[in-house]
C-alpha positions as CSV (number, residue, x, y, z in Angstrom):
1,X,-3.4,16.4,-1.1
2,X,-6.6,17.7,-1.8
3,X,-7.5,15.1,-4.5
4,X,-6.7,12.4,-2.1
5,X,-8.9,13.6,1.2
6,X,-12.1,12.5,-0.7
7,X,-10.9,9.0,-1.4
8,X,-9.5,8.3,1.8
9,X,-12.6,9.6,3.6
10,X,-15.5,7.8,0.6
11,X,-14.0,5.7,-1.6
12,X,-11.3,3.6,0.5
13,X,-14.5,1.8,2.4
14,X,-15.8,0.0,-1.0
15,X,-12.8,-1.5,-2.8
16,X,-12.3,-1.5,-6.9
17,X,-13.3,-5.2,-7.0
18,X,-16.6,-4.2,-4.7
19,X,-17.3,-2.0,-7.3
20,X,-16.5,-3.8,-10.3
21,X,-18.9,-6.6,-9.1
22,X,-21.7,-4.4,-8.3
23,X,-21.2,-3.0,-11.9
24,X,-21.5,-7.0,-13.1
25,X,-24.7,-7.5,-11.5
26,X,-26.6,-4.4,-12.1
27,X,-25.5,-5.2,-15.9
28,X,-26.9,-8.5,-15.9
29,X,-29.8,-8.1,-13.7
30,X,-31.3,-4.9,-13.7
31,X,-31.5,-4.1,-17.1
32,X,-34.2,-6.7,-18.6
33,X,-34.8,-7.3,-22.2
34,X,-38.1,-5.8,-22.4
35,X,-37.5,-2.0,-23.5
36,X,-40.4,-0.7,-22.0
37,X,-39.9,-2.6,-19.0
38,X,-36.2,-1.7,-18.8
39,X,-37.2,2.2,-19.1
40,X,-39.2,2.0,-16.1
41,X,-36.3,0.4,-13.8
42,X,-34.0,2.4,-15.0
43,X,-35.7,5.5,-13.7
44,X,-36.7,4.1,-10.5
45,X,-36.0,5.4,-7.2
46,X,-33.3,3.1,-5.3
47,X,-32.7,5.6,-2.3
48,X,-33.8,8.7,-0.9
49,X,-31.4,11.1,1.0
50,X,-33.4,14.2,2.5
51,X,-34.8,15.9,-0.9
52,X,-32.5,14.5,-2.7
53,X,-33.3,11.0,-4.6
54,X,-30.5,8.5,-6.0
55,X,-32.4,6.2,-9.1
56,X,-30.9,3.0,-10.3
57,X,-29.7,4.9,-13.4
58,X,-27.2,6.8,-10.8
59,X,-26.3,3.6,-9.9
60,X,-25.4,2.2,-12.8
61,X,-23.3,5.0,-13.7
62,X,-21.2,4.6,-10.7
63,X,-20.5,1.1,-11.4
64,X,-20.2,0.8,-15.4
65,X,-16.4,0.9,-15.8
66,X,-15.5,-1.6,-13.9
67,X,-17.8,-4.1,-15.9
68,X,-14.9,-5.5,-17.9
69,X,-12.6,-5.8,-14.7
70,X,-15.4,-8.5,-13.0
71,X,-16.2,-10.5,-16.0
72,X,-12.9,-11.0,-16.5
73,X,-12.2,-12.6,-12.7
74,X,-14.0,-15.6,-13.7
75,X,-15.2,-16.5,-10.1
76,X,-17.7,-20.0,-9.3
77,X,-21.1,-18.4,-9.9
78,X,-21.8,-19.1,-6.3
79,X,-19.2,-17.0,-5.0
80,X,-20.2,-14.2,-8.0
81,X,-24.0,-14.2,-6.6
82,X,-22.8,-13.8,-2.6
83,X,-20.3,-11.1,-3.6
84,X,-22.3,-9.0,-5.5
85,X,-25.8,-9.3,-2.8
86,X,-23.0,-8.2,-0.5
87,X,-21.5,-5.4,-2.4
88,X,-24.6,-3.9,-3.7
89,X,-25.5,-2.1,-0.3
90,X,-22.2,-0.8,0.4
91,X,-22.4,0.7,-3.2
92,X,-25.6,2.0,-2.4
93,X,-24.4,3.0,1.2
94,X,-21.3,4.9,-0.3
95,X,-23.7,7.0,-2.6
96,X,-25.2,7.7,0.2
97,X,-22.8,9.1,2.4
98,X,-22.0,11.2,-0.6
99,X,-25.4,12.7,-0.9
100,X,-24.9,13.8,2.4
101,X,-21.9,15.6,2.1
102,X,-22.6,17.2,-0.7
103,X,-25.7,18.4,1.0
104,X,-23.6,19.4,4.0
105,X,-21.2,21.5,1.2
106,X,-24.7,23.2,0.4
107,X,-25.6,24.2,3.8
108,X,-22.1,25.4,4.4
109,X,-21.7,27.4,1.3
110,X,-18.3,25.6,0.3
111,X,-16.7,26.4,-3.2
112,X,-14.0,25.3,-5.3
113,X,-12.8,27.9,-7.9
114,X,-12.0,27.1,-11.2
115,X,-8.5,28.0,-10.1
116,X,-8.5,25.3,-7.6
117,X,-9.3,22.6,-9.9
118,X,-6.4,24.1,-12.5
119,X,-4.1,23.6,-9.3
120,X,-5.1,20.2,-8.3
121,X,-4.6,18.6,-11.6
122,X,-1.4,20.2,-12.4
123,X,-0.2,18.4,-9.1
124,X,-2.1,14.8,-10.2
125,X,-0.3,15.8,-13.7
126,X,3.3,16.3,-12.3
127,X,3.2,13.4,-9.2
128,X,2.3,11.3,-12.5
129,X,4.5,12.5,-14.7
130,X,1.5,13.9,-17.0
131,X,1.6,16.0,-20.2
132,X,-2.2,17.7,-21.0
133,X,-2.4,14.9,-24.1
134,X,-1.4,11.5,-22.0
135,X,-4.0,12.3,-19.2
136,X,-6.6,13.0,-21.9
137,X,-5.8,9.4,-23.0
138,X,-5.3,8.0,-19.9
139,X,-9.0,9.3,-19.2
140,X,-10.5,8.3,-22.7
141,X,-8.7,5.0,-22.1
142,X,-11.3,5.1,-18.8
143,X,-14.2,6.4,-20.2
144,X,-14.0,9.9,-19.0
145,X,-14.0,13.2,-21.0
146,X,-11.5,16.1,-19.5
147,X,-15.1,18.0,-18.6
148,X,-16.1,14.8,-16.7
149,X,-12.8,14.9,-15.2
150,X,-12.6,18.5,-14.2
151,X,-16.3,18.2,-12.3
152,X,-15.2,15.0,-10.4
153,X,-12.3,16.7,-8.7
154,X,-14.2,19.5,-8.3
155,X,-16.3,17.8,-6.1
156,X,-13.3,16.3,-4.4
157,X,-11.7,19.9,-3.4
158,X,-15.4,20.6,-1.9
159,X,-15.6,17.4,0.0
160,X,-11.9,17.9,1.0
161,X,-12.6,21.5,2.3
162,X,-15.8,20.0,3.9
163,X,-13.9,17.3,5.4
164,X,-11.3,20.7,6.7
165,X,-14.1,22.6,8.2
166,X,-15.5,20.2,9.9
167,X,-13.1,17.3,11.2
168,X,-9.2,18.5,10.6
169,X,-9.6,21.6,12.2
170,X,-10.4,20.1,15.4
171,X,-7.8,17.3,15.5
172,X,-5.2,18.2,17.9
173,X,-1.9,15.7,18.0
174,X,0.2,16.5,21.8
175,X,3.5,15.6,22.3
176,X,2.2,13.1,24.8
177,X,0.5,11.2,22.1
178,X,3.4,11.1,19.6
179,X,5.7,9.3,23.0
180,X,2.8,7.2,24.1
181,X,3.2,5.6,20.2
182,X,6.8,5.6,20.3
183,X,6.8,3.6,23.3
184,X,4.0,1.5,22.5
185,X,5.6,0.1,19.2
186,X,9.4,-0.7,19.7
187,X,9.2,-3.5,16.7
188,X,9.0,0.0,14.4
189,X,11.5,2.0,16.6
190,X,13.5,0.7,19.4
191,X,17.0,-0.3,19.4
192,X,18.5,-3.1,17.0
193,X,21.4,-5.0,16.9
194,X,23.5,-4.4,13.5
195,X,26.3,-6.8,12.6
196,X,29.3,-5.5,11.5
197,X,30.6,-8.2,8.8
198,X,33.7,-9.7,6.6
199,X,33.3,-12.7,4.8
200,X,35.3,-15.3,2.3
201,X,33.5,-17.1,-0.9
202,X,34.0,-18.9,-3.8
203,X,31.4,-19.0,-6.6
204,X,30.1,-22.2,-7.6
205,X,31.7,-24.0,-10.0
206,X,30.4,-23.7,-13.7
207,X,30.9,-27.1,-14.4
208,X,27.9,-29.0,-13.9
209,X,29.7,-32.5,-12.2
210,X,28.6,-32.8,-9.0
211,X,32.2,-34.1,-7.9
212,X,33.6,-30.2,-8.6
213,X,31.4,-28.9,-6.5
214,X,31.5,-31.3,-3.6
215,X,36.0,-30.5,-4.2
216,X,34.3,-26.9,-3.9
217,X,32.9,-26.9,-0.5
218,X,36.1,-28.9,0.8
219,X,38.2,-25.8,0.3
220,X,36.1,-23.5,1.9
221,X,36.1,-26.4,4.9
222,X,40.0,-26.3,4.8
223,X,40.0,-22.5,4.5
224,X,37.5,-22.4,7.7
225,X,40.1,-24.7,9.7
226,X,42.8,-21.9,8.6
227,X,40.7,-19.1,9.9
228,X,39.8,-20.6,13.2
229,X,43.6,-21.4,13.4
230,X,44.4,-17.4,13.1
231,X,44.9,-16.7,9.6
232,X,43.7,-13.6,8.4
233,X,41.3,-13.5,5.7
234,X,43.7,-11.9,3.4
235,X,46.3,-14.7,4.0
236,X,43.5,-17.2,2.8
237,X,42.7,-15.7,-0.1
238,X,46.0,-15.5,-1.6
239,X,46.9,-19.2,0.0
240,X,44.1,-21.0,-1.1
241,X,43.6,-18.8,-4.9
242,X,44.6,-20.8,-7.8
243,X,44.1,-21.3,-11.6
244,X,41.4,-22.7,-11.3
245,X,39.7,-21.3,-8.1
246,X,39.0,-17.7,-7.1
247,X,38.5,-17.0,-3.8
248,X,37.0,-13.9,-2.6
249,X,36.1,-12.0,0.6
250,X,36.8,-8.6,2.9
251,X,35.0,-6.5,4.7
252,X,31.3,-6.4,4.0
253,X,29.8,-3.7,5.7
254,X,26.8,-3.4,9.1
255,X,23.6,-4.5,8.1
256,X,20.6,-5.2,10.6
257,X,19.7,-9.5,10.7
258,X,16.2,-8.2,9.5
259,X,17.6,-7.1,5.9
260,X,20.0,-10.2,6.0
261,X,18.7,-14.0,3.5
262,X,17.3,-16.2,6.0
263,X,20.0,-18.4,5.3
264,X,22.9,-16.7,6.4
265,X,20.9,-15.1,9.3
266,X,20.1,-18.1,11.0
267,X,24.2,-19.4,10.7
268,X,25.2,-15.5,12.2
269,X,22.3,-15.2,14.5
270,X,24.0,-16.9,18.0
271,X,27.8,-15.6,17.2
272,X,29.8,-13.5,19.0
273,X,31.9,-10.6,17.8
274,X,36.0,-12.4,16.6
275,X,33.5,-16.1,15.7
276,X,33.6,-17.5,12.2
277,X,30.4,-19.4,10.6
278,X,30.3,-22.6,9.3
279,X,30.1,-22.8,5.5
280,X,26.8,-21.3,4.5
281,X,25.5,-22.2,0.8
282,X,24.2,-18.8,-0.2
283,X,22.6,-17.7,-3.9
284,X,26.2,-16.1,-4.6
285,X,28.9,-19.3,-3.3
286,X,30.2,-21.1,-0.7
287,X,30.6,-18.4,1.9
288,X,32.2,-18.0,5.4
289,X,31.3,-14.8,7.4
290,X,33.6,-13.2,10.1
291,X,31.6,-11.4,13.0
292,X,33.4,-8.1,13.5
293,X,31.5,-6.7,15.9
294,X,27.8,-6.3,17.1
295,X,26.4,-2.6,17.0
296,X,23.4,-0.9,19.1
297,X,21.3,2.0,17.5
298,X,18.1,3.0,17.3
299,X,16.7,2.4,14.1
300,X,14.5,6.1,15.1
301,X,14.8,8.2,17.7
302,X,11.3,10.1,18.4
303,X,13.3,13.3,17.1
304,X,13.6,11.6,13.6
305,X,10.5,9.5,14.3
306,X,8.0,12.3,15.3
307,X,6.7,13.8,12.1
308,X,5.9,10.1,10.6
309,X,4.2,9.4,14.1
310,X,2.3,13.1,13.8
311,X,1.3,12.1,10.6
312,X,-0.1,8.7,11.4
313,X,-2.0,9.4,14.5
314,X,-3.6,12.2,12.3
315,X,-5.1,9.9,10.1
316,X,-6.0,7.5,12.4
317,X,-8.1,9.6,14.2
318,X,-9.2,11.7,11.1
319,X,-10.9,8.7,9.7
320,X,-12.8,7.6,13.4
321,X,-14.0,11.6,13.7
322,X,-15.5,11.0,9.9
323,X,-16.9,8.3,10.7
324,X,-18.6,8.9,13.9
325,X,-19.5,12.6,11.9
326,X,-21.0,10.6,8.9
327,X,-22.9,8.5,11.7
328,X,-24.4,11.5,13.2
329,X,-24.8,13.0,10.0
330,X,-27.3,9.9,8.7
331,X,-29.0,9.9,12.6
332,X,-30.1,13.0,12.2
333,X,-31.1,12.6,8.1
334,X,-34.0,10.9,6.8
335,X,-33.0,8.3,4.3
336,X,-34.9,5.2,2.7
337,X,-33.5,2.6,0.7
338,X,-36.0,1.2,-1.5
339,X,-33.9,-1.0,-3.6
């Protein structure tokens, strides 16, 4: 959990592909030809955050391994230059925001102990299915030393236990809430209508002349004509199965029309339980469904539903408190952007 919080709350506001074509233009435009010259930029200040200054070198760091990833997009150069004017503020803006927390971790005395970081990569290691050498190559395939590694979720934990102290704590989910969006979204869990089927089929021929099939479809027609007569579907398989056509069919099962091919939906959609479809042309045959009967259910009840429902209306309003705390946080902060 822990190595997640700091993504959600930082990183999920400024996509890869933000990132990756940031990287492009701050690798084609900031660093010039001219050594000197290029010395000097790289040093300079872009941003300053309190006492705490973020230079262009800082922000080519944060972009550099996604170079590859945008050069390889190929997009008109148009489009390239609008993208990356775009993205390089909310780069900037995201260090930013991380300056401040960290800050924030300072002037509430957070830690992380070396314990915690053993713990959170053990779990990013078994979710994974990790041994010690395939994340070390799955890092050096990335660019990142273990060292590297080990300090980056460090600072994950402390912006996760930040994000704890001063946002989780106070979120408080009532019963009240959790029925309010129950109520509010009966596409997601009110009651459906599941169909209780049987069917008959016969694959499609092998034989590629269009005649066969056509002769195909005919005995399904005849074999509808039987069903609608009274037969059972048993007494139409062994009537109409020969050497040289299988037919097949029984009792399929309840499924909800929502999991069902469009194709075979729209011929059971209007039927009533005891009603035979027409011939429906399906990926498998000729088929014809039997309607056994129609049954009601809730596809949640807020019993079942309530933890997922907890769960979401946590981090809905987890990510509007960090927000509106990150917006505080820069109101009452002095920071210039000088790039």
């Amino acid at each position: 959990m822990t190595q997640h919080i700091i993504i959600r709350f930082i990183t999920r506001h400024i996509p890869m592909l933000v990132a990756a074509a940031a990287a492009w233009v701050m690798q084609t435009a900031w660093y010039p030809t001219n050594p000197a010259i290029g010395a000097e930029l790289i040093d300079r200040i872009v941003a300053v955050v309190n006492n705490d200054l973020i230079t262009l070198d800082d922000l080519n760091s944060q972009v550099k391994p996604y170079l590859e990833k945008i050069n390889a997009m190929g997009y008109p150069q148009d489009k390239e230059r609008q993208m990356i004017f775009k993205v390089r503020d909310e780069v900037l803006n995201q260090m930013v925001d991380q300056k401040l927390t960290d800050q924030e971790i300072v002037r509430y005395k957070i830690t992380a102990s070396d314990k915690e970081v053993d713990n959170a990569i053990e779990r990013i290691k078994k979710t994974n299915s990790l041994t010690d050498e395939s994340l070390r190559q799955a890092l050096s395939r990335e660019g990142i030393t273990l060292e590297e590694y080990r300090k980056r979720t460090k600072e994950h934990i402390l912006r996760s236990n930040l994000v704890n102290r001063e946002i989780k704590s106070k979120i408080v989910i009532t019963k009240e809430d959790i029925k309010a969006y129950y109520d509010s979204n009966p596409e997601t869990y009110s009651v459906e209508e599941k169909y209780h089927l049987a069917n008959v089929m016969i694959k499609y021929p092998e034989s590629p002349d269009p005649s066969i099939r056509t002769q195909t479809y005919q005995k399904m027609a005849a074999i509808l004509q039987e069903l609608k007569a009274g037969k059972s579907i048993d007494e139409v398989i062994q009537t109409f199965s020969d050497s040289t056509t299988r037919v097949q069919g029984g009792e399929l099962g309840t499924f909800s029309l929502s999991t069902i091919d469009p194709k075979i939906r729209d011929a059971l959609k209007d039927m009533k339980p005891g009603q035979y479809s027409g011939v429906v042309e399906t990926d498998y045959g000729y088929q014809i469904f039997r309607l056994l009967d129609k049954v009601k259910s809730a596809s949640k009840t807020i019993e079942d539903a309530t933890a997922e429902i907890e769960n979401k209306l946590y981090k809905d309003i987890e990510d509007q408190k960090f927000s509106k705390w990150l917006e505080e946080l820069r109101t009452r902060s002095h920071i210039k952007v000088t790039l």
